[in-house]
C-alpha positions in Angstrom: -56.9 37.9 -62.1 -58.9 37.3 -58.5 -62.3 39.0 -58.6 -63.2 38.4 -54.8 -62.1 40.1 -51.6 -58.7 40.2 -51.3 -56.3 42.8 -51.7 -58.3 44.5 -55.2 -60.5 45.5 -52.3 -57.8 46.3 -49.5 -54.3 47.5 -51.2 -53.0 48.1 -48.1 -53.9 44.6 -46.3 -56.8 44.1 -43.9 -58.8 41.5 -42.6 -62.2 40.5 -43.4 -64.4 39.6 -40.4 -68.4 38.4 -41.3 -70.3 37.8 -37.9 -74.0 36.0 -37.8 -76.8 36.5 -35.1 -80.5 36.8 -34.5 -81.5 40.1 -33.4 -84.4 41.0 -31.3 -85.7 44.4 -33.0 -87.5 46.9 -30.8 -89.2 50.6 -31.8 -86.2 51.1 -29.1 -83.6 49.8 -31.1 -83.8 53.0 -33.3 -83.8 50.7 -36.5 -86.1 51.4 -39.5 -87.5 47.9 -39.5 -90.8 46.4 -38.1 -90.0 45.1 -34.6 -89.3 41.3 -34.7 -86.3 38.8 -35.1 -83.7 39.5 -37.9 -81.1 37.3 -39.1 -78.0 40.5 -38.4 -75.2 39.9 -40.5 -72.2 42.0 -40.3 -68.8 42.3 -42.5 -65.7 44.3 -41.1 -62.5 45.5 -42.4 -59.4 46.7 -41.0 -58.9 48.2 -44.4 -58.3 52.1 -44.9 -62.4 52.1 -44.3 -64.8 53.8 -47.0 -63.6 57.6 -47.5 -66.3 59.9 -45.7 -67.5 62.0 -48.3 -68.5 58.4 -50.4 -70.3 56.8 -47.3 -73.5 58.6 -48.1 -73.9 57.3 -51.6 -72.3 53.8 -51.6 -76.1 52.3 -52.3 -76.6 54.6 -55.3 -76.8 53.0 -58.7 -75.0 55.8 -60.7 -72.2 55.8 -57.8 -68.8 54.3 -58.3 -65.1 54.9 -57.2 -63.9 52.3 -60.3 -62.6 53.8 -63.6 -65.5 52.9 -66.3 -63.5 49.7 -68.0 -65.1 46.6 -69.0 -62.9 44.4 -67.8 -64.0 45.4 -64.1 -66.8 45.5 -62.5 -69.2 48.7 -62.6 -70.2 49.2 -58.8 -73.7 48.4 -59.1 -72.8 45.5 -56.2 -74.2 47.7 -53.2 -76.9 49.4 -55.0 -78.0 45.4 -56.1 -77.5 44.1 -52.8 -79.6 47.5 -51.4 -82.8 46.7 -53.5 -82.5 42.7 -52.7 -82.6 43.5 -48.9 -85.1 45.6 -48.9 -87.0 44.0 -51.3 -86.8 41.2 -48.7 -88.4 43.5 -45.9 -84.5 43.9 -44.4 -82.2 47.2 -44.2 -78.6 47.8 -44.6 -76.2 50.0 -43.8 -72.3 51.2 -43.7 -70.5 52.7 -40.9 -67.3 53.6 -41.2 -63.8 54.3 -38.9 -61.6 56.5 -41.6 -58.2 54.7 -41.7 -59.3 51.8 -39.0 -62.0 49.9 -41.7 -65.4 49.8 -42.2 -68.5 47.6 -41.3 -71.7 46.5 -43.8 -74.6 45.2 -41.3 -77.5 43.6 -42.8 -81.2 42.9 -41.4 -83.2 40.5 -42.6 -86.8 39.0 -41.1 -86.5 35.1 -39.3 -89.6 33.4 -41.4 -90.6 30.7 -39.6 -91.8 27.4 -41.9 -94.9 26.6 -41.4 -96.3 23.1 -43.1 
């Protein structure tokens, strides 16, 4: 049985789009971050999009949609990816469009390398 995205994570079909840029963040930009460049990553779906009532705790811990078998996964994936982003002075966030798909964006500081 397939683990990754596919359609486990869209039964009705959907496509997966991940986009990459650097973002210029500004106090103006009405982001919780420091102002500076971010690496901005984005996934969208065309799925059926992440029901509303669930969008305000997909980055809880103790928050899953699964049934509690251990053969599947648990739904600690967004809380875990939550606390590694902002670990890493980024932010994330979910937006939805109920039955048109959903979109995951993702901050995270430029470093520059320094010898």
């Amino acid at each position: 049985m397939s683990r990754g995205w596919g359609p486990l994570h869209m039964p009705q079909g959907g496509k997966l789009v991940v986009a990459t840029k650097i973002a210029n963040v500004t106090i103006e930009s009405g982001l919780t971050l420091p102002p500076g460049d971010y690496v901005h990553i984005s996934f969208s779906d065309t799925g059926i999009g992440i029901p509303i009532k669930n969008l305000p705790k997909i980055f809880d811990p103790y928050f899953t949609t699964k049934n509690m078998d251990f053969n599947k996964g648990q739904g600690l994936g967004l809380s875990v990816c939550y606390a590694i982003i902002r670990k890493h002075g980024g932010m994330i966030s979910a937006n939805n469009v109920s039955g048109a798909g959903s979109i995951l964006n993702i901050w995270l500081p430029v470093y520059e390398k320094t010898m």
